[in-house]
C-alpha positions in Angstrom: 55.8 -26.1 -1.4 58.2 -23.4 -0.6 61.3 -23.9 2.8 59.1 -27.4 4.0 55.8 -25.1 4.0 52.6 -25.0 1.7 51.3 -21.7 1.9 47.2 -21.7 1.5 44.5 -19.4 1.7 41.2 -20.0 4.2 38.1 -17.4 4.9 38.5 -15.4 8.0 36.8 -13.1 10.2 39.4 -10.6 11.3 42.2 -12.8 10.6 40.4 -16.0 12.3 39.1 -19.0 10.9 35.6 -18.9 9.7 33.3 -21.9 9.6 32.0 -20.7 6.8 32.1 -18.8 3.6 33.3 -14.8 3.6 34.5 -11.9 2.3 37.7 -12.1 4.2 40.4 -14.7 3.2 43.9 -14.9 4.9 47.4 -16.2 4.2 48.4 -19.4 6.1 51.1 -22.0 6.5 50.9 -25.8 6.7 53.9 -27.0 7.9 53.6 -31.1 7.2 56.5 -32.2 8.9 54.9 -31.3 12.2 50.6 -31.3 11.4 50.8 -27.8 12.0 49.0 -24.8 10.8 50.4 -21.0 11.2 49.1 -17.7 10.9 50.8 -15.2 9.2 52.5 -14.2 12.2 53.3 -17.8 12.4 51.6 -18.3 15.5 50.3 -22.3 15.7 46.4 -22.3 14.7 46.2 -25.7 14.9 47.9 -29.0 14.9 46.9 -32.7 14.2 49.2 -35.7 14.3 47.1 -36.8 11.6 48.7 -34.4 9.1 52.4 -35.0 10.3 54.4 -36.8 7.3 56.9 -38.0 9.9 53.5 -40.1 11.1 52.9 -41.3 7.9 50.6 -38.8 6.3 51.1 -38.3 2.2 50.9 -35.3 0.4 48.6 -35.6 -3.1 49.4 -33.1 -5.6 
């Protein structure tokens, strides 16, 4: 975890998510605190409540 973000890797097409398995794979942020998921431009890709640790979700390591 690096500045309250976990940076992690996912297969894209053309820098978007991919439901599936490819030769692309792209840099992006989870940012816990707020169930939010960011680009490498750091645009918000998606967000759950379900993922926010001010909501109660834990972090297994």
């Amino acid at each position: 975890m690096t500045l309250g973000f976990f940076k992690v890797r996912f297969y894209t097409i053309n820098g978007i998510l991919a439901n599936k398995e490819t030769p692309e794979v792209s840099e992006f942020y989870l940012y816990p605190s707020g169930g939010t998921l960011r680009d490498a431009n750091f645009n918000i890709v998606f967000y759950s409540s379900k993922f926010d640790t001010y909501r109660g979700f834990v972090i297994k390591n």
